[in-house]
N, CA and C of each residue as an Amber inpcrd file, in Angstrom:
protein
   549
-108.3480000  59.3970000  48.0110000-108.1150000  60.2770000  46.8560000
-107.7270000  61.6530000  47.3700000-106.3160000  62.4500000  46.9570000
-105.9700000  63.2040000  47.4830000-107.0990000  64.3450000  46.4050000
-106.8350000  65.9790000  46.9900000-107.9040000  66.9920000  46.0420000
-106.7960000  67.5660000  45.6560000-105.8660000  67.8080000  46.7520000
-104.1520000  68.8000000  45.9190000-102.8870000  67.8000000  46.2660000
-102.0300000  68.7580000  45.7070000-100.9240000  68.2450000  45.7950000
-100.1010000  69.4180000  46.4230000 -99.5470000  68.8290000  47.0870000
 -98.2030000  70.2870000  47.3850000 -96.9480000  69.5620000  47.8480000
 -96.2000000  70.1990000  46.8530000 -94.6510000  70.2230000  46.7650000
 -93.9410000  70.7510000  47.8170000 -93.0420000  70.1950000  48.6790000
 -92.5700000  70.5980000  49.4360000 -90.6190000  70.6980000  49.3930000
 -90.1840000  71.9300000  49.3100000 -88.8950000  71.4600000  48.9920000
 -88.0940000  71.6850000  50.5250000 -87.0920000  71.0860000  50.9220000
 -86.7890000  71.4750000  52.4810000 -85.3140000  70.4060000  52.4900000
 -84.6430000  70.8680000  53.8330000 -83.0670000  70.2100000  53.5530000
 -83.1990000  68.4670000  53.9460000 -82.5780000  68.4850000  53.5140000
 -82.0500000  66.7610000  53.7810000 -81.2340000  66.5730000  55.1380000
 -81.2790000  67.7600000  55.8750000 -80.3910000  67.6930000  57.1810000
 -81.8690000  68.4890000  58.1510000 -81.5500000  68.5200000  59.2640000
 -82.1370000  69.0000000  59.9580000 -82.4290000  70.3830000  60.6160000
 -81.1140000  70.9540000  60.5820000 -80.6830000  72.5840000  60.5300000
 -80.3700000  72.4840000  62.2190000 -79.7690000  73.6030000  62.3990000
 -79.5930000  73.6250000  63.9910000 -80.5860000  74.8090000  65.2240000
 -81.9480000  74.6520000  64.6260000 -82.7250000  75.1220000  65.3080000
 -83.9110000  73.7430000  65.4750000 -84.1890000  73.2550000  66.3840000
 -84.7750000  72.4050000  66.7480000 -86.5950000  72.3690000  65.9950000
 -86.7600000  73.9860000  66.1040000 -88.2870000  74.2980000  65.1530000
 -88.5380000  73.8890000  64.1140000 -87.0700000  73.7310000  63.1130000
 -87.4310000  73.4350000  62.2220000 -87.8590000  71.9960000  62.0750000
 -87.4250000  70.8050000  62.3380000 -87.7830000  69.8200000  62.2070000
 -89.1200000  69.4290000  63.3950000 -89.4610000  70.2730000  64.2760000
 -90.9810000  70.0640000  64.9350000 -92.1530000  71.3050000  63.5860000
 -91.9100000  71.9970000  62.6900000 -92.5830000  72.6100000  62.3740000
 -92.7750000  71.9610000  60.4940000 -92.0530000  70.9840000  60.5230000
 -91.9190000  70.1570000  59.5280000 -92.9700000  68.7240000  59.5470000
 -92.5090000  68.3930000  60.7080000 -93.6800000  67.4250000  61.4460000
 -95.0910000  67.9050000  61.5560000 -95.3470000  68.9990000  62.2490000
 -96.2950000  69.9200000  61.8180000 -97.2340000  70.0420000  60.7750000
 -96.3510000  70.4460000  59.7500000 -96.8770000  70.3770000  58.1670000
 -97.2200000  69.1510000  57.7700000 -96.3930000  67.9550000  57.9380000
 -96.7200000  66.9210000  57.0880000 -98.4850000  66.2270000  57.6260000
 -98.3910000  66.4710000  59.1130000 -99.7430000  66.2240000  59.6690000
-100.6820000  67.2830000  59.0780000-100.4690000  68.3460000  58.8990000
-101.2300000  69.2370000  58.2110000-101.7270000  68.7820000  56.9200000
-100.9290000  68.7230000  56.0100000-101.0800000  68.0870000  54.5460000
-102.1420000  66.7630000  54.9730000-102.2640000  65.7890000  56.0410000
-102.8160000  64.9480000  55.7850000-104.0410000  65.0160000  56.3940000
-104.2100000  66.2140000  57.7360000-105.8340000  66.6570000  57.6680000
-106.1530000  67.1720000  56.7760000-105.7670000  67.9640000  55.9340000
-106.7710000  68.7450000  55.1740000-107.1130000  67.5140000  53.2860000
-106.0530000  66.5250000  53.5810000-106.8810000  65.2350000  52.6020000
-105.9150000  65.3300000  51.3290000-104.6940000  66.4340000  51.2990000
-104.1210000  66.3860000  50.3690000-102.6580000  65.5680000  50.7270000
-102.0180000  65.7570000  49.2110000-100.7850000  64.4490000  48.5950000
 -99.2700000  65.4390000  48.7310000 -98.7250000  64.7800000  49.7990000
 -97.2250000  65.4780000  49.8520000 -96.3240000  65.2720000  48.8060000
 -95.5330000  66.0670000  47.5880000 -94.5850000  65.4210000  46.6880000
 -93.7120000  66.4360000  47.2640000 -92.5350000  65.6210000  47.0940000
 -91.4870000  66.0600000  47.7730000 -90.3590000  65.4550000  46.9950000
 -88.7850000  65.5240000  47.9110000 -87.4320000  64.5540000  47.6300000
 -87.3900000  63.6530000  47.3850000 -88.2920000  62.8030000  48.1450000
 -88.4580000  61.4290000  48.6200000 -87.0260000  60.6150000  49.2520000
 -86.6960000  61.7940000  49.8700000 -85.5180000  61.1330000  51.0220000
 -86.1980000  61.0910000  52.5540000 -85.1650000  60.3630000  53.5590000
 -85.6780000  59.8030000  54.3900000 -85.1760000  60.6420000  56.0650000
 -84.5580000  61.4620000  55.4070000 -83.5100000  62.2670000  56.1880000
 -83.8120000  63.7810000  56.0900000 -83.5800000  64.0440000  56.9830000
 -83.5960000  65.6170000  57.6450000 -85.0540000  65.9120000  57.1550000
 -85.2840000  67.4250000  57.2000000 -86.4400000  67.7890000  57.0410000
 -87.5500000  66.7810000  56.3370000 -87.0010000  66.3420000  55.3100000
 -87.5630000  66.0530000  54.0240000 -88.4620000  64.3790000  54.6700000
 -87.4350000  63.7000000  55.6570000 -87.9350000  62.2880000  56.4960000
 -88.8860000  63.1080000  57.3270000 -89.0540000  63.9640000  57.9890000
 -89.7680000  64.0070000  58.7440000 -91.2860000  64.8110000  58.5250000
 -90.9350000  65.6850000  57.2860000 -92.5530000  65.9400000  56.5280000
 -92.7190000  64.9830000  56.0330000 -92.0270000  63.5380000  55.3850000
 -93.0540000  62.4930000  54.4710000 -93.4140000  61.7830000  55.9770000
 -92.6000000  61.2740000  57.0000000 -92.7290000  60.1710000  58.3020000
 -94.4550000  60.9870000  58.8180000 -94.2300000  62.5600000  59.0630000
 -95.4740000  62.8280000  59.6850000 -96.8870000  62.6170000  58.7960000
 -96.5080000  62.7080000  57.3870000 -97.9300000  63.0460000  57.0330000
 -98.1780000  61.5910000  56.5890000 -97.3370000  60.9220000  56.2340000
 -97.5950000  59.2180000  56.3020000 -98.2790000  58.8580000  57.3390000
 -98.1650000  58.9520000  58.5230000 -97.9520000  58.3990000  59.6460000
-100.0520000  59.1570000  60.2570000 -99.9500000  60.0210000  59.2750000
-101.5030000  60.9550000  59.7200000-102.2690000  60.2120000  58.5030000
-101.9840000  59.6290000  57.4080000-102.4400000  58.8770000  56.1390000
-102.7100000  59.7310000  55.4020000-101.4640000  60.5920000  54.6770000
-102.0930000  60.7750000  53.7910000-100.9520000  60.5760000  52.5000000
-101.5610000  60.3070000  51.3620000-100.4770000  59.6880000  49.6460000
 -99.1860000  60.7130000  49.9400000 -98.8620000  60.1940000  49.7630000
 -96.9090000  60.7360000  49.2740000 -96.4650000  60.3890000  48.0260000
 -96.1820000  61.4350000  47.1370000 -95.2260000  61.0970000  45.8580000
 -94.0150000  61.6260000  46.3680000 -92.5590000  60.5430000  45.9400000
 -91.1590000  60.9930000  46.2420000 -90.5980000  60.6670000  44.8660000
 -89.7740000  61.8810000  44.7540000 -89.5220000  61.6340000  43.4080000
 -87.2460000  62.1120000  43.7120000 -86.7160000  60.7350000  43.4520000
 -85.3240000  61.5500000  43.4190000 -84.4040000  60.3320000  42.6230000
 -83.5570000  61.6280000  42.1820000 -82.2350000  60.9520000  41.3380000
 -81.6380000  59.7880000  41.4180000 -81.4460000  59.0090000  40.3830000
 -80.5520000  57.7140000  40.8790000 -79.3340000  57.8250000  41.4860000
 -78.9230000  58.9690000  41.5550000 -77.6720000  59.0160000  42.3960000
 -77.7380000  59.6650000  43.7340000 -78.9190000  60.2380000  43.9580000
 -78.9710000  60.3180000  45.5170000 -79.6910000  59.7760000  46.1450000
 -79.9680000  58.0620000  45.3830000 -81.0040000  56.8640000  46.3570000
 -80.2320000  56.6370000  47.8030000 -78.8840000  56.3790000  47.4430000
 -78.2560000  56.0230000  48.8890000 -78.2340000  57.1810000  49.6400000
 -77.2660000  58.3250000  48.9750000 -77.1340000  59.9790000  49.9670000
 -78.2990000  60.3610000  51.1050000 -79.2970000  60.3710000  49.9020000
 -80.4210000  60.8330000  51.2340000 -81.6280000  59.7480000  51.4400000
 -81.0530000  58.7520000  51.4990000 -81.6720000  57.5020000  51.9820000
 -82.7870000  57.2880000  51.4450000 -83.0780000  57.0180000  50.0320000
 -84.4930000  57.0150000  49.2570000 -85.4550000  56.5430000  50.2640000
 -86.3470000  56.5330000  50.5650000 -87.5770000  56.3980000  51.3620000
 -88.9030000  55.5030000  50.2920000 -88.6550000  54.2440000  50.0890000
 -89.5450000  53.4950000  49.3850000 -90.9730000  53.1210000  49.3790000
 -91.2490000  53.1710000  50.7540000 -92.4100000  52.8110000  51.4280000
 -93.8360000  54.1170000  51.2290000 -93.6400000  54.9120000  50.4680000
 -94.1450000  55.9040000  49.9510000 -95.4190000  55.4420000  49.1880000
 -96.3690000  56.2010000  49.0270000 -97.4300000  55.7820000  48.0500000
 -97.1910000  55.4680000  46.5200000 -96.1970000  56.6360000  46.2110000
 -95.7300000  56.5830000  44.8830000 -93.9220000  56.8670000  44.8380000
 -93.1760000  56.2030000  44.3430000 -91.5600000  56.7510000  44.6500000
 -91.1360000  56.6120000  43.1110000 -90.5210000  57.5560000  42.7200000
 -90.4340000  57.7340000  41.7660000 -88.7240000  58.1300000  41.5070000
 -87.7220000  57.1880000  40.6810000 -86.5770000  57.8940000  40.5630000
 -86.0390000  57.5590000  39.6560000 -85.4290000  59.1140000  39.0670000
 -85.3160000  60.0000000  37.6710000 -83.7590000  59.8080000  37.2380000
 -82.9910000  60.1720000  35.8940000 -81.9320000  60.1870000  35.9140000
 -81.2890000  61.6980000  36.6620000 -81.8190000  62.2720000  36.4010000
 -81.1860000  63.9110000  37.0060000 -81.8660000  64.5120000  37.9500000
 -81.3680000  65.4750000  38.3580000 -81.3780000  66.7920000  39.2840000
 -82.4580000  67.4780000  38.5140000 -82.2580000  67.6140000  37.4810000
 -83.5910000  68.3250000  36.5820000 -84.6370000  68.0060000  36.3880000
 -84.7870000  66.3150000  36.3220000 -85.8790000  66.1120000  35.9570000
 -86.4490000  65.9660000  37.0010000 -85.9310000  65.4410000  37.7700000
 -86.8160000  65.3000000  39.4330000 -87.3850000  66.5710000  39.9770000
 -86.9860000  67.9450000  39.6350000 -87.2280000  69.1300000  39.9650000
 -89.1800000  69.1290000  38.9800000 -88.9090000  68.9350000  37.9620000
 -89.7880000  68.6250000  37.1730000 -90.8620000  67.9540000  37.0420000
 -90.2350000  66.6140000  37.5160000 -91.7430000  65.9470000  37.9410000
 -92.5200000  66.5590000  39.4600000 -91.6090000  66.9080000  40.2380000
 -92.1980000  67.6070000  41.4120000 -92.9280000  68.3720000  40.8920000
 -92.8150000  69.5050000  40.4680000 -93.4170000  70.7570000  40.5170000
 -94.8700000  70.1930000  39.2380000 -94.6250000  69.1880000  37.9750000
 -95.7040000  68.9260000  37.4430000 -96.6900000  68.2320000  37.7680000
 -96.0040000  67.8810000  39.3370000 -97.4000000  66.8370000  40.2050000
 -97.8580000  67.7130000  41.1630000 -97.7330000  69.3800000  41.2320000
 -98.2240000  69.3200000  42.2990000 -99.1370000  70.7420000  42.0950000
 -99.9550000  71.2210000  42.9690000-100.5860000  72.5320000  42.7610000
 -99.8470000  73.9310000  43.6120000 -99.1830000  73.9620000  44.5700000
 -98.8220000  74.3760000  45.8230000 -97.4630000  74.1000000  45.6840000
 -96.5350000  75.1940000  46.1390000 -94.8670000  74.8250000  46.6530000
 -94.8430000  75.6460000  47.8980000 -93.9650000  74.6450000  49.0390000
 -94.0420000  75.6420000  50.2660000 -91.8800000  75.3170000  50.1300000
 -91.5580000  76.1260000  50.7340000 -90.1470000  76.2680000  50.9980000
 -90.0980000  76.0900000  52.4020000 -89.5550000  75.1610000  52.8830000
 -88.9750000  75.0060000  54.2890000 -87.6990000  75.4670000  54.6600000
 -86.9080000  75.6660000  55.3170000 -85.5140000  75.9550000  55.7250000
 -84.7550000  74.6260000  55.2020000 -83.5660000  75.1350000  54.4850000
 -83.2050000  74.1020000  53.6920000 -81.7500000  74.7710000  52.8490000
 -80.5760000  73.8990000  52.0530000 -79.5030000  74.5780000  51.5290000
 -80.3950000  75.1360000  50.3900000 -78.6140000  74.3780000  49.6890000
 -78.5910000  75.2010000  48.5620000 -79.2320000  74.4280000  47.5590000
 -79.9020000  73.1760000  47.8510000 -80.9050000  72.5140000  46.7190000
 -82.0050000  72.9500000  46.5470000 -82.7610000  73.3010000  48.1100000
 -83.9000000  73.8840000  48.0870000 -84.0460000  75.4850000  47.5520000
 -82.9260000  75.8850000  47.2490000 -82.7790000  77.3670000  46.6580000
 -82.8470000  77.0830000  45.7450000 -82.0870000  76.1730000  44.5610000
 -82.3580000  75.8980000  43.3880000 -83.7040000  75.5920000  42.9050000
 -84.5390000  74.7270000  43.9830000 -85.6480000  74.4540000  43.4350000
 -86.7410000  75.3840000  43.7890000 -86.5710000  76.1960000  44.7300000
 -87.2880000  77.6580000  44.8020000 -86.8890000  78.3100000  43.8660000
 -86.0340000  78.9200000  43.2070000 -85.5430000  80.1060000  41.9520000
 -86.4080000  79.4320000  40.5060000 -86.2160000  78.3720000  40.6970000
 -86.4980000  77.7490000  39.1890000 -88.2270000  77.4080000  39.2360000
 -89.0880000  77.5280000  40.4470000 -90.4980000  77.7550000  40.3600000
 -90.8040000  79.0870000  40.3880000 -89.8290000  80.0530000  41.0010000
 -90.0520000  81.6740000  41.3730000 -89.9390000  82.2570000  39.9290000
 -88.4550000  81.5830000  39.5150000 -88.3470000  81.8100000  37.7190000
 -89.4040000  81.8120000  36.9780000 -90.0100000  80.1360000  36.5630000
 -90.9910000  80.2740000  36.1680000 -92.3240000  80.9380000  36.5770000
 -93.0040000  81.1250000  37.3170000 -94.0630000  81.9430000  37.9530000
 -93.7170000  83.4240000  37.2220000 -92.1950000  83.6770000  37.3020000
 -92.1970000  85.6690000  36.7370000 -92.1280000  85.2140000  35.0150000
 -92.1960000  84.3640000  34.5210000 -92.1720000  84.5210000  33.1770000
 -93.4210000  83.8480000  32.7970000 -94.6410000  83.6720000  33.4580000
 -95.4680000  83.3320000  33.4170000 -96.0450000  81.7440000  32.9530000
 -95.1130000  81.0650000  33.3930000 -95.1280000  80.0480000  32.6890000
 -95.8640000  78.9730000  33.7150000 -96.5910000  79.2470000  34.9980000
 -97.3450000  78.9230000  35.9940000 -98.3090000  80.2860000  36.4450000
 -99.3600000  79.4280000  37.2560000 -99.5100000  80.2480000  38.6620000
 -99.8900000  79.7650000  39.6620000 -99.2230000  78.7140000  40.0830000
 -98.9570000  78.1120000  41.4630000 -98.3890000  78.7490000  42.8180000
 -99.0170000  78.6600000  43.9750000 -99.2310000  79.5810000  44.7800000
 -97.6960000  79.2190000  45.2950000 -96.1730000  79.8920000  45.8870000
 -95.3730000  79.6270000  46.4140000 -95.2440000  80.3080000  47.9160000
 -95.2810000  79.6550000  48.3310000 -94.6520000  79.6400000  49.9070000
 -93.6700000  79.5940000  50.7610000 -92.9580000  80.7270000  51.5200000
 -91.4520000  80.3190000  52.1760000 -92.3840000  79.7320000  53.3650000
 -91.7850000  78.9250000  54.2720000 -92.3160000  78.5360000  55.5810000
 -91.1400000  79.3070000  56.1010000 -91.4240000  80.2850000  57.1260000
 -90.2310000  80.5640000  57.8670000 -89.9530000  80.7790000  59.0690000
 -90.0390000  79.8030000  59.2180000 -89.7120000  79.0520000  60.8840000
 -88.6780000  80.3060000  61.7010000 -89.0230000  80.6540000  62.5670000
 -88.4050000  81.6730000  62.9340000 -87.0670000  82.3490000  62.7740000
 -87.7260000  83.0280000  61.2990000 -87.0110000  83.7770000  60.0650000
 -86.0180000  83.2590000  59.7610000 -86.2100000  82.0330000  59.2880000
 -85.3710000  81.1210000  58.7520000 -84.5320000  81.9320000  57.3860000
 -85.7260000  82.4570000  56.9220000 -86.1060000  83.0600000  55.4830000
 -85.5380000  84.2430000  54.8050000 -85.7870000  85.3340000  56.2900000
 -85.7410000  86.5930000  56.7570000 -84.0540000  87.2670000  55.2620000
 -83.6790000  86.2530000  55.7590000 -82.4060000  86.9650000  54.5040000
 -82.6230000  87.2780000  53.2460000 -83.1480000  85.9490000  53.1820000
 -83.2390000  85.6400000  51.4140000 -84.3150000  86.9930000  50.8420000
 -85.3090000  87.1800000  52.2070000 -86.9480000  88.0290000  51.5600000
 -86.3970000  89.5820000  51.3550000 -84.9900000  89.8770000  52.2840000
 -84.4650000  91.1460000  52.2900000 -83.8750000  90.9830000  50.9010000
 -82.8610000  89.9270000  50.4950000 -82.4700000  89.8610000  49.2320000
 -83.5560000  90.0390000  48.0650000 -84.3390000  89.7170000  48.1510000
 -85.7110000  89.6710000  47.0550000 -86.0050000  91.0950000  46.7990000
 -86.1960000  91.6990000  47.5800000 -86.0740000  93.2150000  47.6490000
 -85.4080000  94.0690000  47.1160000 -84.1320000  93.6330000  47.2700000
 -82.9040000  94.2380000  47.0740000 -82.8770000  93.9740000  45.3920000
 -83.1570000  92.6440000  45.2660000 -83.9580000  92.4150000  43.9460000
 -84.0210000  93.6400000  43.2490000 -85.7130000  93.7310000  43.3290000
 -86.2250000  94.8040000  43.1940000 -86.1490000  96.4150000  43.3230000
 -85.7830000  96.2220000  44.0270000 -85.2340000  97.6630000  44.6230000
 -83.9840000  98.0010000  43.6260000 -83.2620000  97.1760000  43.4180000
 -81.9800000  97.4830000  42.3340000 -82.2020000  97.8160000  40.8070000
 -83.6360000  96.9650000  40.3290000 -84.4130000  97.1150000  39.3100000
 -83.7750000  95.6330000  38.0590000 -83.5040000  95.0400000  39.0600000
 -83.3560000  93.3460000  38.2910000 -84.2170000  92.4290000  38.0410000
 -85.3970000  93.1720000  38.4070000 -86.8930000  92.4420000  38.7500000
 -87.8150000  93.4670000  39.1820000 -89.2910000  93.4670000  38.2060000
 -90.4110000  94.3940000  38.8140000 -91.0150000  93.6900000  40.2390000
 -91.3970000  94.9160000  40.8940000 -92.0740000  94.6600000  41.9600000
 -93.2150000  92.9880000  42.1140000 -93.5130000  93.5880000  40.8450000
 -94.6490000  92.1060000  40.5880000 -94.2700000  90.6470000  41.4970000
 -93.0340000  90.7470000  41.0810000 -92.1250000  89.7270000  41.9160000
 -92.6470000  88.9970000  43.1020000 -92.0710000  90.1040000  44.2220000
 -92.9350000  90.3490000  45.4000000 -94.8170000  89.5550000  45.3780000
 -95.1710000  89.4280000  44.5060000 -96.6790000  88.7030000  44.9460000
 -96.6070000  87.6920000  44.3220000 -95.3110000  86.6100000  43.6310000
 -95.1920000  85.3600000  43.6880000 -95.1940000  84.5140000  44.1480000
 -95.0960000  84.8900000  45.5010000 -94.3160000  84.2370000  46.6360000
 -94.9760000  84.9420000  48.5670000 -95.4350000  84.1910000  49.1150000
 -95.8810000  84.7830000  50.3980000 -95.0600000  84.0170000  51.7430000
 -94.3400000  84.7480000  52.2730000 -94.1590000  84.1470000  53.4680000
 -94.8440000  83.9970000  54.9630000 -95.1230000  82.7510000  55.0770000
 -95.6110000  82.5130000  56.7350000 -94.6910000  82.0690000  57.3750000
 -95.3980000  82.0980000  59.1370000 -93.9310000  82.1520000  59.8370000
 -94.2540000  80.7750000  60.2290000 -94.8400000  79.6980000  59.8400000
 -95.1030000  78.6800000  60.8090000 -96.3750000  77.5130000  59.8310000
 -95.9640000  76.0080000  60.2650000 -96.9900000  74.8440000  59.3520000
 -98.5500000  75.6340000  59.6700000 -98.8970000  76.1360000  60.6570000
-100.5100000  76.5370000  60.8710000-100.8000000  77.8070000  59.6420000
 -99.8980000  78.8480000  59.8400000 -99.9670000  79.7280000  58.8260000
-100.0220000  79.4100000  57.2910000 -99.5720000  78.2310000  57.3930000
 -98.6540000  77.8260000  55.8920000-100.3470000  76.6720000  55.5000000
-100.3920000  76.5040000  56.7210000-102.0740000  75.2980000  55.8060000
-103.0110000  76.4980000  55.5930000-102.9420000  77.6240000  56.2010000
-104.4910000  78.2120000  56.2450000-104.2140000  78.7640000  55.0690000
-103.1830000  79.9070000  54.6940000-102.5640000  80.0470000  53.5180000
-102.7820000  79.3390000  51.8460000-102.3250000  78.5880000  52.1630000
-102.4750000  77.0460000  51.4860000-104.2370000  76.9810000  50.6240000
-105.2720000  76.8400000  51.8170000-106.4650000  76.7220000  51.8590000
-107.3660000  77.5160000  51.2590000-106.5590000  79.0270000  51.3880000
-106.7530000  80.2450000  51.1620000-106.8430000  80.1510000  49.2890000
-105.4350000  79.9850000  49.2230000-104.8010000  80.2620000  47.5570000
-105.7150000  79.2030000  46.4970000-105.8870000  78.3660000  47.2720000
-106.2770000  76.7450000  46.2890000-108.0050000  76.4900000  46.4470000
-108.3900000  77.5930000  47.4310000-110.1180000  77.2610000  47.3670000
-110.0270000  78.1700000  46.1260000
């Protein structure tokens, strides 16, 4: 019986820094010492294979939840505790985030931006308060957090903003974190 859930959104490729996919592996073993349920893509590829392969592989539940049209693309991953797949891009965003307590952001395109804005979204209009997380693997991130700023700083968004969202640089930071927000 898992106690949390945490959502993990991250690329379907691997990126071309080698950390990221050892600090992905990382996490998913993380998620499965501390007894909680990875929901994620539920693809089998890039980041996303190798946080469900590690924390499977440490035992702990996996929900994968993805589109009928990207079963083949990113190689649906069946063997999951729970696999779950949706007609859209939307709704799969949806059931993720309503199964889970926790979102961490891994290094990842432009899907995982979509599905970061649209929990960051909701969180500033109060429509959560689920703890969000960049993982940022050596400042994977670093752009986007200057952009967030710039955000703010421009006055397109109150400061408040800024404490939606915490970045760590690494899976150890990102469980204690984690442990932190949800005790």
């Amino acid at each position: 019986m898992h106690s949390k859930s945490i959502c993990v959104y991250c690329g379907s490729r691997a990126g071309a820094d080698p950390a990221y996919l050892q600090e992905a592996e990382r996490f998913g073993r993380a998620i499965a010492d501390e007894g909680w349920r990875l929901v994620y893509g539920a693809g089998d590829v890039g980041l996303m294979g190798a946080v469900a392969r590690s924390a499977q592989a440490a035992g702990a539940d996996t929900f994968g939840v993805i589109p009928k049209h990207l079963v083949d693309w990113e190689v649906g991953k069946t063997d999951l505790t729970a696999y779950v797949i949706t007609e859209t891009m939307h709704e799969r965003k949806k059931v993720m985030f309503m199964n889970c307590d926790a979102v961490v952001v891994m290094p990842g395109g432009a899907g995982s931006l979509d599905e970061l804005f649209e929990a960051l979204t909701w969180r500033q209009l109060g429509l959560h308060r689920k703890p969000i997380f960049f993982m940022n693997t050596n400042g994977y991130w670093d752009p986007l957090l200057v952009l967030l700023k710039h955000v703010t700083d421009q006055g397109f968004a109150e400061e408040s903003l800024h404490g939606y969202y915490e970045a760590v640089p690494d899976a150890a930071a990102c469980r204690a974190a984690i442990r932190r927000a949800l005790s």
